[in-house]
N, C-alpha and C positions, 0 to 999 in steps of 0.2 A: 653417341648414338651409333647403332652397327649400319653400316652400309650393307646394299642389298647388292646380290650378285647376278651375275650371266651366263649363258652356257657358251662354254665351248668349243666354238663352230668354226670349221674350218675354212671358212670366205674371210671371216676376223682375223685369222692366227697373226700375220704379218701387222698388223695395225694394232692389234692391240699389245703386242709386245716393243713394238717404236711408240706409242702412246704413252701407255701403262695409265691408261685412267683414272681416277680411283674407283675401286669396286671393293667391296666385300670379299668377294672368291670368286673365283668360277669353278662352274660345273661341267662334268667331263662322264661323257656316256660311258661305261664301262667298253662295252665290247667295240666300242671302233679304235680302242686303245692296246687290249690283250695282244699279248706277243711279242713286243719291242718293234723296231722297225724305224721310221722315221717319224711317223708320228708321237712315238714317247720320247726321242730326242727332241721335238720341237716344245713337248709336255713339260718335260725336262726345265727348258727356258724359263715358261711360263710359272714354274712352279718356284723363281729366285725372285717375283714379282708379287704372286699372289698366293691364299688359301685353295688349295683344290678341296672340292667333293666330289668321290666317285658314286654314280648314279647305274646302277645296275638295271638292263631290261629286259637279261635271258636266263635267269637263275628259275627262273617259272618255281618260284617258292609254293603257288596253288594248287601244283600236281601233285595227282595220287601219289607216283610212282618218285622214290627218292631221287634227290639233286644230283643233277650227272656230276662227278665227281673230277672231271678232265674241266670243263667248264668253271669250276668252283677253285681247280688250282691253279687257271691263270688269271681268274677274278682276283684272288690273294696275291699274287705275285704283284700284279697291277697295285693293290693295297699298300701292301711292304715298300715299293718301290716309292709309290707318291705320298704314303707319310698323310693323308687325307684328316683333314679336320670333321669329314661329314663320311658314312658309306648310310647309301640306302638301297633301296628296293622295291616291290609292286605287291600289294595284294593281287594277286592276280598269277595264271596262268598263261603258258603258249609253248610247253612241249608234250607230248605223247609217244610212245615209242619211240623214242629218239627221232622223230620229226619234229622240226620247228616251225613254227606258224609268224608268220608278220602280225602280231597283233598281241596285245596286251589280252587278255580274255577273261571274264568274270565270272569270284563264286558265288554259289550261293551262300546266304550268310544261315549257317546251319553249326551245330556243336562237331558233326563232323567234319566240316569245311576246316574249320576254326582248330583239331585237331590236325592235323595234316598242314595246316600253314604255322602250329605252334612247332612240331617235329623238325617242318624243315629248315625253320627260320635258327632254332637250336643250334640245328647243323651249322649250318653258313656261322655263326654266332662263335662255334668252339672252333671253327678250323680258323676263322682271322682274328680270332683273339681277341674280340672288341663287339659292343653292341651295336647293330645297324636300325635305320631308321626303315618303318616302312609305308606306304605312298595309298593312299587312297586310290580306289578308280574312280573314273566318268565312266558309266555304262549307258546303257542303249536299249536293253533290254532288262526286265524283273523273273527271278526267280520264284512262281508260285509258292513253295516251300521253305521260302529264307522263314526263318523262324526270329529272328537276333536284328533285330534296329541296327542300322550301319555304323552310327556312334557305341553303340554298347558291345558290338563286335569287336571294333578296333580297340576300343578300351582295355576287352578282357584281354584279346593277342598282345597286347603291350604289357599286360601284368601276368600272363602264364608264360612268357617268352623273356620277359627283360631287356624286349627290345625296344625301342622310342616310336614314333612318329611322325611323318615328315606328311604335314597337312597342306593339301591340294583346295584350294578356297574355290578356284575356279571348278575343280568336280566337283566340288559342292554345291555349287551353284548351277551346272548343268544337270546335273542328279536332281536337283529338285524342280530345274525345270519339265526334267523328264520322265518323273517319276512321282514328282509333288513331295519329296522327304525333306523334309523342313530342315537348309544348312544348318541354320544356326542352334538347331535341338543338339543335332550332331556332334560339333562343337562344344555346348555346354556338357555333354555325355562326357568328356575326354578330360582324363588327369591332367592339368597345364606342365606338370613335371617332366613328362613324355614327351611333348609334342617340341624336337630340337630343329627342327626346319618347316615353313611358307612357304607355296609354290602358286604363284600369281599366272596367267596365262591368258591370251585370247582365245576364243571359240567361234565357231562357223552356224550359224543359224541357218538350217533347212527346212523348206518346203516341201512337205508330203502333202500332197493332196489339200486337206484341210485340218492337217495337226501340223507343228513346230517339230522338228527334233533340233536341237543342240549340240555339235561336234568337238568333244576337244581335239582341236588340229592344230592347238599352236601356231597360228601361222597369220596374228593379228595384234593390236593392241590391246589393252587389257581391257575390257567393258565396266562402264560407269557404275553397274549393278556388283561386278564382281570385287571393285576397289571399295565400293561401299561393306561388304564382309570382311575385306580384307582388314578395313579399319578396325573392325569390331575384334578380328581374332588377334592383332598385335596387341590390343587392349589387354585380351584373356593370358596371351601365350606370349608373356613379355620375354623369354629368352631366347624364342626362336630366331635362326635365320630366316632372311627371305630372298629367294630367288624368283627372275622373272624367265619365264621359259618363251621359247621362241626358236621351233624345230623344224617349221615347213614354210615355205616363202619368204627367207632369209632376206632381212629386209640392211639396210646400211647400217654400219656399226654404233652410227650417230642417234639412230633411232632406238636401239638398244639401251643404250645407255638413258635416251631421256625419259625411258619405259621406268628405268632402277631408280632416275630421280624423282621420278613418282613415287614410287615404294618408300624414298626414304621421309620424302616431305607428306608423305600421311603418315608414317610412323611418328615423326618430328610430330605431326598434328597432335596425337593422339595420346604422345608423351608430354605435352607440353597442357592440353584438356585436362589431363585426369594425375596432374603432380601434385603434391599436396593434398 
Protein backbone atom coordinates (compact mmCIF):
# COMPACT_ATOMS: atom_id res chain seq x y z
CA UNK A 1 0.00 0.00 0.00
CA UNK A 2 1.52 3.65 -0.79
CA UNK A 3 1.80 5.72 2.11
CA UNK A 4 0.52 9.23 2.15
CA UNK A 5 2.62 12.20 2.62
CA UNK A 6 3.22 15.77 4.17
CA UNK A 7 4.34 19.01 3.39
CA UNK A 8 7.27 20.50 4.22
CA UNK A 9 7.10 23.02 6.86
CA UNK A 10 9.47 24.53 8.52
CA UNK A 11 8.41 24.19 12.54
CA UNK A 12 9.02 20.06 11.41
CA UNK A 13 12.34 20.30 9.63
CA UNK A 14 14.56 19.33 12.89
CA UNK A 15 12.12 16.41 13.85
CA UNK A 16 11.34 15.07 11.09
CA UNK A 17 14.83 14.49 9.92
CA UNK A 18 15.87 12.88 13.70
CA UNK A 19 12.54 10.93 13.51
CA UNK A 20 12.24 9.95 9.81
CA UNK A 21 8.71 8.70 10.26
CA UNK A 22 7.46 6.69 7.79
CA UNK A 23 5.69 8.73 5.09
CA UNK A 24 5.22 8.49 1.45
CA UNK A 25 7.09 11.90 0.50
CA UNK A 26 7.02 15.14 1.36
CA UNK A 27 5.96 18.00 -0.32
CA UNK A 28 7.93 21.12 -0.84
CA UNK A 29 6.44 24.55 -1.94
CA UNK A 30 8.50 25.53 -4.80
CA UNK A 31 9.16 29.12 -4.15
CA UNK A 32 10.36 29.14 -0.46
CA UNK A 33 12.98 26.88 -1.88
CA UNK A 34 14.28 28.70 -5.33
CA UNK A 35 17.90 29.96 -4.96
CA UNK A 36 19.93 27.68 -2.78
CA UNK A 37 20.67 29.05 0.52
CA UNK A 38 20.12 27.15 3.70
CA UNK A 39 17.07 25.97 3.13
CA UNK A 40 17.98 23.63 0.14
CA UNK A 41 20.92 22.36 2.23
CA UNK A 42 18.52 21.44 4.98
CA UNK A 43 16.17 20.00 1.60
CA UNK A 44 19.16 18.47 0.74
CA UNK A 45 19.09 16.16 4.03
CA UNK A 46 15.67 15.51 3.80
CA UNK A 47 15.78 14.32 0.39
CA UNK A 48 18.49 11.01 1.69
CA UNK A 49 15.25 9.95 3.76
CA UNK A 50 12.28 10.62 1.68
CA UNK A 51 10.51 11.14 -2.06
CA UNK A 52 10.22 15.06 -2.58
CA UNK A 53 7.28 16.65 -4.80
CA UNK A 54 7.83 20.10 -5.86
CA UNK A 55 4.54 22.05 -5.61
CA UNK A 56 4.62 25.15 -7.42
CA UNK A 57 2.26 28.56 -6.49
CA UNK A 58 3.80 31.36 -8.83
CA UNK A 59 4.23 30.01 -12.26
CA UNK A 60 0.34 31.79 -12.68
CA UNK A 61 0.01 29.10 -15.49
CA UNK A 62 -3.84 31.18 -15.93
CA UNK A 63 -2.29 34.24 -17.24
CA UNK A 64 -2.86 35.83 -20.44
CA UNK A 65 0.45 37.13 -20.69
CA UNK A 66 3.26 34.27 -21.07
CA UNK A 67 5.31 32.67 -17.97
CA UNK A 68 7.97 34.96 -16.75
CA UNK A 69 10.79 33.22 -17.91
CA UNK A 70 13.36 34.25 -14.74
CA UNK A 71 10.80 32.51 -12.40
CA UNK A 72 10.37 29.20 -14.62
CA UNK A 73 14.45 29.04 -14.53
CA UNK A 74 14.81 28.75 -11.10
CA UNK A 75 11.66 26.61 -10.82
CA UNK A 76 13.87 24.02 -12.93
CA UNK A 77 16.87 24.54 -11.26
CA UNK A 78 14.95 23.61 -8.11
CA UNK A 79 13.71 20.42 -10.33
CA UNK A 80 17.18 19.31 -11.58
CA UNK A 81 18.51 19.61 -8.23
CA UNK A 82 15.77 17.60 -6.24
CA UNK A 83 15.41 14.81 -8.62
CA UNK A 84 11.32 15.06 -7.69
CA UNK A 85 9.00 12.07 -7.98
CA UNK A 86 5.91 14.68 -8.33
CA UNK A 87 6.09 18.55 -10.05
CA UNK A 88 2.69 20.24 -10.18
CA UNK A 89 0.92 23.23 -10.26
CA UNK A 90 -2.48 25.50 -10.15
CA UNK A 91 -5.27 25.95 -12.43
CA UNK A 92 -5.32 29.16 -11.66
CA UNK A 93 -3.74 32.74 -11.76
CA UNK A 94 -1.86 35.51 -9.55
CA UNK A 95 0.48 37.66 -11.74
CA UNK A 96 -0.32 40.58 -14.18
CA UNK A 97 2.25 42.92 -15.33
CA UNK A 98 4.79 41.59 -13.49
CA UNK A 99 2.92 42.18 -10.26
CA UNK A 100 2.20 39.33 -7.90
CA UNK A 101 -0.76 38.95 -5.96
CA UNK A 102 -0.97 36.66 -2.70
CA UNK A 103 -3.54 34.51 -3.81
CA UNK A 104 -4.13 31.80 -6.00
CA UNK A 105 -7.07 33.36 -8.39
CA UNK A 106 -9.74 31.77 -10.58
CA UNK A 107 -10.67 31.17 -14.36
CA UNK A 108 -13.22 30.94 -15.97
CA UNK A 109 -13.87 27.68 -17.47
CA UNK A 110 -14.09 28.98 -21.13
CA UNK A 111 -12.21 27.38 -24.44
CA UNK A 112 -10.26 30.48 -24.15
CA UNK A 113 -9.18 30.12 -20.65
CA UNK A 114 -8.49 26.50 -21.47
CA UNK A 115 -6.26 27.82 -24.47
CA UNK A 116 -3.92 30.06 -22.54
CA UNK A 117 -3.47 27.36 -19.65
CA UNK A 118 -2.85 24.60 -22.56
CA UNK A 119 0.05 27.29 -24.10
CA UNK A 120 1.53 27.78 -20.90
CA UNK A 121 1.47 24.64 -19.13
CA UNK A 122 3.42 23.27 -22.75
CA UNK A 123 5.94 25.82 -21.82
CA UNK A 124 6.72 24.87 -18.26
CA UNK A 125 6.29 21.07 -19.70
CA UNK A 126 9.32 21.58 -22.61
CA UNK A 127 11.69 23.69 -20.61
CA UNK A 128 11.80 20.61 -17.39
CA UNK A 129 11.62 18.06 -19.63
CA UNK A 130 8.97 16.04 -17.85
CA UNK A 131 5.16 16.33 -17.47
CA UNK A 132 3.65 18.23 -14.50
CA UNK A 133 0.52 17.73 -12.54
CA UNK A 134 -1.99 20.26 -12.36
CA UNK A 135 -4.30 21.29 -9.07
CA UNK A 136 -7.76 21.94 -9.06
CA UNK A 137 -9.05 25.20 -7.30
CA UNK A 138 -11.60 25.90 -4.28
CA UNK A 139 -13.13 29.21 -5.42
CA UNK A 140 -15.33 31.53 -3.90
CA UNK A 141 -16.81 33.08 -6.65
CA UNK A 142 -18.57 31.77 -10.26
CA UNK A 143 -17.81 33.00 -13.49
CA UNK A 144 -21.22 33.91 -15.39
CA UNK A 145 -19.67 32.76 -18.66
CA UNK A 146 -17.70 29.50 -17.79
CA UNK A 147 -19.11 27.61 -20.40
CA UNK A 148 -17.01 23.77 -19.71
CA UNK A 149 -18.20 21.82 -16.38
CA UNK A 150 -14.97 21.85 -14.01
CA UNK A 151 -14.55 18.13 -14.70
CA UNK A 152 -14.72 18.33 -18.38
CA UNK A 153 -12.34 21.29 -18.42
CA UNK A 154 -9.60 19.54 -16.41
CA UNK A 155 -10.06 16.48 -18.48
CA UNK A 156 -9.54 18.32 -21.87
CA UNK A 157 -6.29 20.47 -20.39
CA UNK A 158 -4.95 17.10 -19.41
CA UNK A 159 -5.45 15.53 -22.86
CA UNK A 160 -4.39 18.75 -25.10
CA UNK A 161 -1.46 19.30 -22.77
CA UNK A 162 -0.16 15.85 -21.67
CA UNK A 163 0.02 16.91 -18.47
CA UNK A 164 -1.66 14.86 -15.36
CA UNK A 165 -3.69 15.87 -12.53
CA UNK A 166 -3.19 16.28 -8.97
CA UNK A 167 -6.80 16.09 -7.65
CA UNK A 168 -7.82 18.40 -4.52
CA UNK A 169 -10.93 16.31 -2.91
CA UNK A 170 -11.21 18.88 -0.52
CA UNK A 171 -11.91 21.78 -3.48
CA UNK A 172 -14.17 19.61 -4.50
CA UNK A 173 -15.86 19.48 -1.84
CA UNK A 174 -15.79 23.26 -0.91
CA UNK A 175 -16.76 24.09 -4.67
CA UNK A 176 -19.82 22.14 -4.28
CA UNK A 177 -20.51 23.50 -1.27
CA UNK A 178 -20.15 26.75 -2.62
CA UNK A 179 -21.32 26.57 -5.78
CA UNK A 180 -23.60 23.14 -5.61
CA UNK A 181 -21.20 21.47 -8.62
CA UNK A 182 -21.56 18.05 -7.69
CA UNK A 183 -17.71 16.55 -6.71
CA UNK A 184 -18.09 13.53 -7.44
CA UNK A 185 -19.69 14.21 -11.27
CA UNK A 186 -16.40 15.97 -11.41
CA UNK A 187 -14.42 13.07 -10.57
CA UNK A 188 -16.29 10.57 -12.86
CA UNK A 189 -15.45 13.36 -15.83
CA UNK A 190 -11.67 12.63 -15.24
CA UNK A 191 -9.51 9.81 -17.22
CA UNK A 192 -8.08 7.64 -13.89
CA UNK A 193 -4.73 7.56 -16.08
CA UNK A 194 -4.04 11.42 -15.35
CA UNK A 195 -4.95 11.78 -12.14
CA UNK A 196 -1.00 11.00 -10.33
CA UNK A 197 -1.64 12.86 -7.09
CA UNK A 198 -4.68 13.44 -3.75
CA UNK A 199 -4.74 16.42 -1.93
CA UNK A 200 -6.84 15.94 1.38
CA UNK A 201 -7.03 19.12 3.47
CA UNK A 202 -9.09 20.89 6.17
CA UNK A 203 -11.41 24.03 5.38
CA UNK A 204 -12.77 26.93 7.53
CA UNK A 205 -16.50 27.31 7.55
CA UNK A 206 -17.97 31.00 7.51
CA UNK A 207 -20.65 32.97 8.45
CA UNK A 208 -22.08 35.63 6.08
CA UNK A 209 -25.02 36.78 7.19
CA UNK A 210 -27.37 33.87 6.32
CA UNK A 211 -25.20 31.76 3.66
CA UNK A 212 -22.06 29.38 4.48
CA UNK A 213 -19.05 29.97 2.57
CA UNK A 214 -16.27 27.29 2.87
CA UNK A 215 -12.43 28.44 2.99
CA UNK A 216 -9.75 26.24 1.92
CA UNK A 217 -7.14 27.54 4.48
CA UNK A 218 -5.52 24.52 5.34
CA UNK A 219 -5.20 25.12 8.75
CA UNK A 220 -7.56 22.02 10.29
CA UNK A 221 -8.14 18.50 10.13
CA UNK A 222 -9.66 16.81 7.37
CA UNK A 223 -13.57 16.99 7.64
CA UNK A 224 -15.59 13.74 7.92
CA UNK A 225 -17.49 14.92 4.63
CA UNK A 226 -14.29 15.42 2.79
CA UNK A 227 -12.52 11.61 3.88
CA UNK A 228 -15.77 10.35 2.76
CA UNK A 229 -14.73 11.50 -1.19
CA UNK A 230 -11.66 10.94 -0.48
CA UNK A 231 -12.63 7.10 -0.15
CA UNK A 232 -14.44 7.05 -3.20
CA UNK A 233 -11.66 8.78 -5.44
CA UNK A 234 -8.75 6.19 -4.18
CA UNK A 235 -11.34 3.75 -5.28
CA UNK A 236 -11.39 5.42 -9.05
CA UNK A 237 -7.81 6.75 -9.14
CA UNK A 238 -5.99 3.70 -7.79
CA UNK A 239 -2.34 5.08 -8.59
CA UNK A 240 -2.44 8.18 -7.10
CA UNK A 241 -0.51 9.65 -4.41
CA UNK A 242 -2.08 11.30 -1.52
CA UNK A 243 -1.03 14.02 0.29
CA UNK A 244 -2.43 15.67 3.43
CA UNK A 245 -1.96 19.50 3.23
CA UNK A 246 -1.69 21.72 6.27
CA UNK A 247 -0.37 25.33 5.53
CA UNK A 248 -1.76 27.89 8.14
CA UNK A 249 -1.98 27.14 12.00
CA UNK A 250 0.79 24.59 11.92
CA UNK A 251 -0.25 22.40 14.29
CA UNK A 252 2.59 19.47 16.05
CA UNK A 253 4.29 17.18 13.87
CA UNK A 254 2.43 14.36 15.77
CA UNK A 255 -0.87 15.64 14.60
CA UNK A 256 0.36 15.52 11.08
CA UNK A 257 1.25 12.51 10.76
CA UNK A 258 -2.06 10.93 12.54
CA UNK A 259 -3.93 13.24 9.70
CA UNK A 260 -1.48 10.60 6.82
CA UNK A 261 -2.65 7.68 9.07
CA UNK A 262 -5.95 8.36 8.20
CA UNK A 263 -5.35 8.62 4.51
CA UNK A 264 -3.73 5.44 4.70
CA UNK A 265 -6.25 3.25 6.81
CA UNK A 266 -9.12 4.56 4.36
CA UNK A 267 -7.01 3.74 1.50
CA UNK A 268 -6.13 0.16 3.27
CA UNK A 269 -10.17 0.35 3.76
CA UNK A 270 -11.09 0.71 0.45
CA UNK A 271 -8.42 -1.68 -0.96
CA UNK A 272 -9.25 -4.32 0.97
CA UNK A 273 -13.57 -3.50 0.15
CA UNK A 274 -13.33 -3.80 -3.48
CA UNK A 275 -10.16 -6.77 -3.85
CA UNK A 276 -11.33 -9.44 -5.71
Amino acid sequence: MMLAGIGWRAPHHAELLERRPALGFLEVHAENHMGGGRRAAVLEQARRDYPISIHGVGLSLGSVEPVDGVHLDWFAQLVDATDPVLVSEHVAWCRQDGVYLNDLLPLPYTEEALAVLVRNIDRVQGRLKRPILMENPSTYLEFTHSTIPEGAFLAEMARRSGCGLLLDVNNLYVNQRNHGRPARAAMAALDPATVGEIHVAGHHVAALGDATLLIDDHGSTVSDAVWDLYRDAVVRFTQAKTLVEWDSRIPALEVLLNEAAKADGHRAAMELRHAG
